[in-house]
NUKE-645014 format. One line per 3 residues: number of its first residue (from 0); their letters; for each residue x, y, z of C-alpha. Coordinates in Angstrom, 1 decimal. Layout:
N
NUM = A = X,Y,Z; ...
//
This chain:
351
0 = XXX = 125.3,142.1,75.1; 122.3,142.5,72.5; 119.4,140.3,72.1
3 = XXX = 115.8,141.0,70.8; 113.1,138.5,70.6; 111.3,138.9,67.5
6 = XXX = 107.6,140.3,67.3; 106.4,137.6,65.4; 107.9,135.1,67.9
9 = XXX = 105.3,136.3,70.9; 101.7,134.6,69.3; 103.7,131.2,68.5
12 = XXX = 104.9,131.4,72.5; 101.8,132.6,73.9; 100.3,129.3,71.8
15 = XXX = 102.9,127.1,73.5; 102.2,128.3,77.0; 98.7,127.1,76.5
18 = XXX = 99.6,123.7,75.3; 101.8,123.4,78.5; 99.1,124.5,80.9
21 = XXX = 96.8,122.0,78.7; 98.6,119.3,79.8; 98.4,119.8,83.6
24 = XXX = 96.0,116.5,84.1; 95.4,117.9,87.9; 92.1,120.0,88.4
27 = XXX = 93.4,122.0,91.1; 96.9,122.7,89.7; 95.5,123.2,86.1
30 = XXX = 92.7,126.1,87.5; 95.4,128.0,89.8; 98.3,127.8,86.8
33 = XXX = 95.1,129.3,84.6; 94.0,131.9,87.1; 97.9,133.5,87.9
36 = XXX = 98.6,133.2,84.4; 95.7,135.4,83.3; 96.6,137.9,85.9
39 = XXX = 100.3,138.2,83.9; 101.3,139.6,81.1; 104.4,137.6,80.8
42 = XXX = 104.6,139.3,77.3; 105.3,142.6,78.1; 108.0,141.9,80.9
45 = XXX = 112.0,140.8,81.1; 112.9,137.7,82.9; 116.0,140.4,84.5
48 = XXX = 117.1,143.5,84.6; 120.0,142.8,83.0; 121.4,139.6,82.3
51 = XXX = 119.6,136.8,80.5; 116.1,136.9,78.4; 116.2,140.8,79.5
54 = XXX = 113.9,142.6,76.7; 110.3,142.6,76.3; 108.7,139.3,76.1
57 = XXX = 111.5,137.7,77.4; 109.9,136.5,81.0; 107.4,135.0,78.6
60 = XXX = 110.2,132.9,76.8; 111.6,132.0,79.6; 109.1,130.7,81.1
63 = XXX = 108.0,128.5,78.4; 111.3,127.0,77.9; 111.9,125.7,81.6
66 = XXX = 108.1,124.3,81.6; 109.6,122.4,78.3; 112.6,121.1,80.0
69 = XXX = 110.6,120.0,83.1; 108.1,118.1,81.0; 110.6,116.2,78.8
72 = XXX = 112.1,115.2,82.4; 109.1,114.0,83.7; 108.6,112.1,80.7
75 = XXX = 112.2,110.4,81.5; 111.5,109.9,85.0; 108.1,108.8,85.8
78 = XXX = 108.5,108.8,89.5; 108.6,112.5,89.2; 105.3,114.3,90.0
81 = XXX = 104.9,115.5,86.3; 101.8,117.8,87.0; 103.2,119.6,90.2
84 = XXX = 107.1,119.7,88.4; 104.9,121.3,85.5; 102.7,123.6,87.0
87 = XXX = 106.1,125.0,89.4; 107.7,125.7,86.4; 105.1,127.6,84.9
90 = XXX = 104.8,130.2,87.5; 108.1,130.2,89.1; 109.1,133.5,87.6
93 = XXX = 105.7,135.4,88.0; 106.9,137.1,90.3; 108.5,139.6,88.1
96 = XXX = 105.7,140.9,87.2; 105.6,142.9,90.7; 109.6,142.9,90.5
99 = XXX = 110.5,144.4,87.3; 108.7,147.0,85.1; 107.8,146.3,81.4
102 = XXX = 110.2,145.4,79.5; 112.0,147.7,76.5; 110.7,147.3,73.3
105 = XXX = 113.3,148.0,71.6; 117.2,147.5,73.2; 119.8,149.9,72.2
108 = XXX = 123.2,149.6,73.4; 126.7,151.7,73.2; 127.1,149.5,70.3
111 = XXX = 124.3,150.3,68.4; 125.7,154.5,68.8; 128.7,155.9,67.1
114 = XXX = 130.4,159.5,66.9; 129.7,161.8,64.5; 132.2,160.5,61.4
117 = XXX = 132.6,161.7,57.8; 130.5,159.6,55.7; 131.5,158.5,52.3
120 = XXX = 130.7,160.1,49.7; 129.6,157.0,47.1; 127.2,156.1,50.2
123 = XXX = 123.4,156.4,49.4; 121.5,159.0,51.4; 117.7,159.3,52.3
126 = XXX = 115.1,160.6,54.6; 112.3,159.7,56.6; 109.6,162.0,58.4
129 = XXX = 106.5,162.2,60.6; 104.8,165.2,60.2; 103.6,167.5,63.5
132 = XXX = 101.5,170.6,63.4; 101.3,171.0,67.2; 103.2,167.5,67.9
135 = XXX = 107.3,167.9,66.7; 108.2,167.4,63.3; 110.8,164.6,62.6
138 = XXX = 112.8,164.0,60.1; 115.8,161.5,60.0; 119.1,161.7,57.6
141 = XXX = 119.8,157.6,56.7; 123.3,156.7,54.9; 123.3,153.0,53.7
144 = XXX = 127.3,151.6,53.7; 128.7,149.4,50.8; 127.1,146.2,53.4
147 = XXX = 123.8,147.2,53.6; 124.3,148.2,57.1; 121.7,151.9,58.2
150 = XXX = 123.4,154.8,59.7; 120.9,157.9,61.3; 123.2,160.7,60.9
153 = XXX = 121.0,164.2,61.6; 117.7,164.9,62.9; 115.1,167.6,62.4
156 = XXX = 113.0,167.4,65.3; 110.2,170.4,66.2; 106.6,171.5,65.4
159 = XXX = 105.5,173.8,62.7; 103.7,174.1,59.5; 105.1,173.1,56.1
162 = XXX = 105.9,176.8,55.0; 107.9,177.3,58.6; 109.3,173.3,58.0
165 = XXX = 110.5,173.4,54.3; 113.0,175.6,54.2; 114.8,174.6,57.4
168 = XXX = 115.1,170.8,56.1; 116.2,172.2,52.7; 119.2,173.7,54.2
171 = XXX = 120.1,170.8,56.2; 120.0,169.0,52.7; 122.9,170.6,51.7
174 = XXX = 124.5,169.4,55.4; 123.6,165.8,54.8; 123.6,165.6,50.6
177 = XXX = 120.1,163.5,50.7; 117.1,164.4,48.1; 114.4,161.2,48.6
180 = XXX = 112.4,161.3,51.4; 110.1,158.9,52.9; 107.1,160.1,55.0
183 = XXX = 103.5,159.0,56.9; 101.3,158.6,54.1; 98.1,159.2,56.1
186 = XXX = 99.8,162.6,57.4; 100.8,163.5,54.0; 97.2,163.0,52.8
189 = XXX = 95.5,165.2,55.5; 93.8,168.4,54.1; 95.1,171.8,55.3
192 = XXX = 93.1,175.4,55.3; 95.1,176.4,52.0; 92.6,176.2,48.9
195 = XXX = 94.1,175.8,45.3; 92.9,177.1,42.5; 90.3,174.9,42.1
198 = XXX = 88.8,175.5,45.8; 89.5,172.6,47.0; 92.0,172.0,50.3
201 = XXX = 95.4,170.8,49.6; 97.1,168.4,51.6; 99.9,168.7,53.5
204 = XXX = 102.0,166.6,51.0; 101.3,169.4,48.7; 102.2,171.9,51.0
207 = XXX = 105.3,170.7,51.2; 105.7,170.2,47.4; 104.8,174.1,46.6
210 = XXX = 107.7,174.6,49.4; 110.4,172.8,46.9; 110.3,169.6,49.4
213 = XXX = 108.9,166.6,47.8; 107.9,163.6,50.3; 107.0,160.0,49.1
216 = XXX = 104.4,157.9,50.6; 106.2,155.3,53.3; 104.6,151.6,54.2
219 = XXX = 102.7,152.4,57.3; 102.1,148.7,58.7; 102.9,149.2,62.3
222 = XXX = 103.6,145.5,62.9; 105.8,145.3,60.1; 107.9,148.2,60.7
225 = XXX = 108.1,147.5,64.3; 109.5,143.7,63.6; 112.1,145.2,60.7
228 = XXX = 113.2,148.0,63.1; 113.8,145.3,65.6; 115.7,143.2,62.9
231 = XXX = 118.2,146.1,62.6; 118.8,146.5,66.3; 119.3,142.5,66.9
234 = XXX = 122.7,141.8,67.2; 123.8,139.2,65.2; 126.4,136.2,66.6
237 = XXX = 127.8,136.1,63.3; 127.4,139.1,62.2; 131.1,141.2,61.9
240 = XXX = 131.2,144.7,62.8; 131.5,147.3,59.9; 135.0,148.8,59.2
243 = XXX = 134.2,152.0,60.1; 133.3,151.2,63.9; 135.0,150.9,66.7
246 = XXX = 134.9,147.6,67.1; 135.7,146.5,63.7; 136.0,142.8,62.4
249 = XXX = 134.8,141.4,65.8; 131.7,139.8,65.7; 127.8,140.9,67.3
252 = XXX = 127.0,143.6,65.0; 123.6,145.1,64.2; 122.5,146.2,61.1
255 = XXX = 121.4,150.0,62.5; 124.0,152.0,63.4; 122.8,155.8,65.7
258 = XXX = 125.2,158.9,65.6; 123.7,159.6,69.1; 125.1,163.4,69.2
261 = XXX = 123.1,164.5,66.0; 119.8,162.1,66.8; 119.2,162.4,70.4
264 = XXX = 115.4,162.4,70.1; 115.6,159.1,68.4; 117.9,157.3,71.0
267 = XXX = 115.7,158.5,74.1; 112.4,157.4,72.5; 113.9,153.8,71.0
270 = XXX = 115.1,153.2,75.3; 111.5,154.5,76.3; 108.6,152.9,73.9
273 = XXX = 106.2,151.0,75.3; 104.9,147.9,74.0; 100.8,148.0,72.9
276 = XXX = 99.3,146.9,76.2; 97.9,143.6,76.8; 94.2,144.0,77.0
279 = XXX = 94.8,145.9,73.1; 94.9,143.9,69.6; 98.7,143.2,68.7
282 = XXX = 99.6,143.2,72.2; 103.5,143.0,72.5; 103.6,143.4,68.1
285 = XXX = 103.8,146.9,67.8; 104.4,150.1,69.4; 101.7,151.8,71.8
288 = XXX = 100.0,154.0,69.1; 99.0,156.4,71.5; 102.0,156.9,72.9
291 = XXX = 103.8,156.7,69.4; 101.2,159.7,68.6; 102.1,162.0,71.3
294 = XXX = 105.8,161.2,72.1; 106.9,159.3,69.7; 107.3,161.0,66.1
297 = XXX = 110.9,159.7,65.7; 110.3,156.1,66.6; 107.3,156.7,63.8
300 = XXX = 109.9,158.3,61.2; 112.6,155.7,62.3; 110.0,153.2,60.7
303 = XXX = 109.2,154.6,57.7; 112.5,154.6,56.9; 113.5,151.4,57.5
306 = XXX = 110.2,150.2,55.5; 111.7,151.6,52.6; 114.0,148.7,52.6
309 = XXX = 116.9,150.4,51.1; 119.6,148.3,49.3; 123.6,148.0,49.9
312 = XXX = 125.8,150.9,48.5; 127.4,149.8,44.9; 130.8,149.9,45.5
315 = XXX = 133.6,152.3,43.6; 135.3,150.0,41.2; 138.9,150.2,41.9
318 = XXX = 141.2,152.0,39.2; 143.8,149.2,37.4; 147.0,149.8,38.2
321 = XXX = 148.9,146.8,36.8; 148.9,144.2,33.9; 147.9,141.5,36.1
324 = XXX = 144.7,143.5,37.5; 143.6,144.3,34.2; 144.1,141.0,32.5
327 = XXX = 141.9,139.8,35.6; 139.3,142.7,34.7; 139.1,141.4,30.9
330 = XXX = 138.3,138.0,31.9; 135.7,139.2,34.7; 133.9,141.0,31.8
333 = XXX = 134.0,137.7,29.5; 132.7,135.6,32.1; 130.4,138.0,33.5
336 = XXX = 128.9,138.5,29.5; 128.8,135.2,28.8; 126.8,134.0,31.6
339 = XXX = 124.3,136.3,30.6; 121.5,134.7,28.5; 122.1,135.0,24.4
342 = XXX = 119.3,137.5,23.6; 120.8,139.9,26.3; 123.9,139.9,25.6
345 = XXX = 125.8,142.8,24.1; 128.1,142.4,20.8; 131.6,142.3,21.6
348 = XXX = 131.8,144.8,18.6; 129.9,146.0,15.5; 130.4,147.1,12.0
//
């Protein structure tokens, strides 16, 4: 089973906690909620291991949701102590705190990796990289299917400089048939040792241009990339599973899909980031940056790449192969030209 508590989800719960413990009308009750409260980080842990609310954040929404259901039923049954019932909900899981260690931030499941398989060729292909001089080197091979639905297919993954980099990743172009990459801008801007002409440094986005490998400039908002890379992973209830996978037509799919035998780097840092600690700004809403910057260069390129936002495949249009199918072609092509406005329409014919 998949679930994944959005990022933006943790300041709008960690604002209802405080209404709750608001509400405690008891002095005594209302100081000892507040002081073993502040001593949690209900934020950063799982309510279990394994079953329910077990991500990141998920003790914290737990917690808040019995304290909501004991408050509405104090509000039913007045005989109930309402500030005792209250404040025992509140801290009956705080314990997990010493129980359990953080939780995931990210949660990747068998479902979420597939075996290598041969990819079609009318899907789009692109990159994604985080540059390493003494730190590895990442690059990532995306495929986008006719759905919209990410595949990481192949990995570069080791340190280097540009000139020992470039022609490795260009050979491995012709492997996975991509050309656009996406990289960390503020990487790509750093100055090297190598003057140009001119005397002046060039950057390591030049580098790698004189080495035939051009690099776009990715969105680097860590927040952002860390909520749309936990939007891939979340499996959605509705959501049917591509045709190419195992389990296809059944329902629970993500929308990121991992061919774990050619990214292993990627898998084992996705099960192992850690959240931005507590006593840090954006606790619980993005990766540790520290640990992103020493161990975690394909979580980094992983986000670049999803910030590029990349669009469904266009799908092959079948060939005709009766009457009837083209008849039903003609009149898709009226309807489709007429429903276009007047001025952008193009004439049926001209003399």
């Amino acid at each position: 089973m998949c679930l994944v508590m959005g990022a933006g989800d943790v300041d709008e719960l960690a604002g209802f906690l405080d209404f709750l413990v608001a509400e405690l009308t008891h002095a005594g009750l209302a100081a000892t909620v507040r002081n073993v409260l502040g001593a949690c980080e209900l934020a950063a842990y799982p309510a279990t291991p394994d079953d329910h609310h077990s991500y990141a954040g998920g003790l914290l929404e737990h917690s808040v949701g019995v304290a909501t259901l004991c408050r509405e039923t104090a509000q039913l049954h007045r005989r109930l102590r309402s500030d005792l019932l209250l404040a025992a909900a509140l801290l009956h899981d705080v314990g997990r705190t010493i129980e359990l260690g953080r939780g995931p931030a990210f949660t990747v499941t068998d479902d979420h990796l597939v075996e290598p398989f041969e990819l079609p060729a009318g899907w789009q292909r692109f990159e994604s990289m985080d540059y390493g001089l003494t730190n590895p080197t990442c690059f990532l091979a995306w495929a986008v299917d006719y759905d919209g639905n990410l595949i990481s297919f192949g990995s570069f993954y080791r340190p280097g400089l540009p000139s020992e980099t470039a022609p490795i990743v260009l050979k491995l172009r012709q492997l996975w048939r991509t050309s656009a990459c996406w990289g960390d801008p503020a990487s790509l801007a750093a100055p090297t040792s190598t003057l140009n002409r001119f005397g002046s440094p060039l950057t390591i986005e030049q580098e790698f241009a004189d080495h035939g490998l051009a690099i776009a400039r990715a969105n680097n908002e860590p927040r952002r990339g860390y909520t749309r890379l936990r939007e891939l992973l979340r499996c959605g209830p509705d959501r049917r599973f591509p045709d190419w996978h195992p389990r296809r037509g059944q329902p629970g799919s993500p929308r990121w899909f991992i061919v774990e035998r050619q990214c292993p780097e990627l898998v084992e840092q996705l099960r192992s980031a850690p959240l931005q600690p507590v006593d840090r700004r954006w606790a619980g809403e993005m990766i540790d940056p520290r640990w992103e910057g020493a161990h975690g260069h394909a979580v980094a390129a992983a986000r670049y790449g999803a910030m590029s936002r990349p669009g469904p495949s266009p799908e092959p249009e079948k060939p005709i192969e009766s009457e009837a199918e083209r008849i039903a072609w003609l009149q898709q092509q009226a309807l489709k030209r007429w429903s276009e406005p007047r001025e952008n329409r193009t004439p049926a014919f001209q003399l």
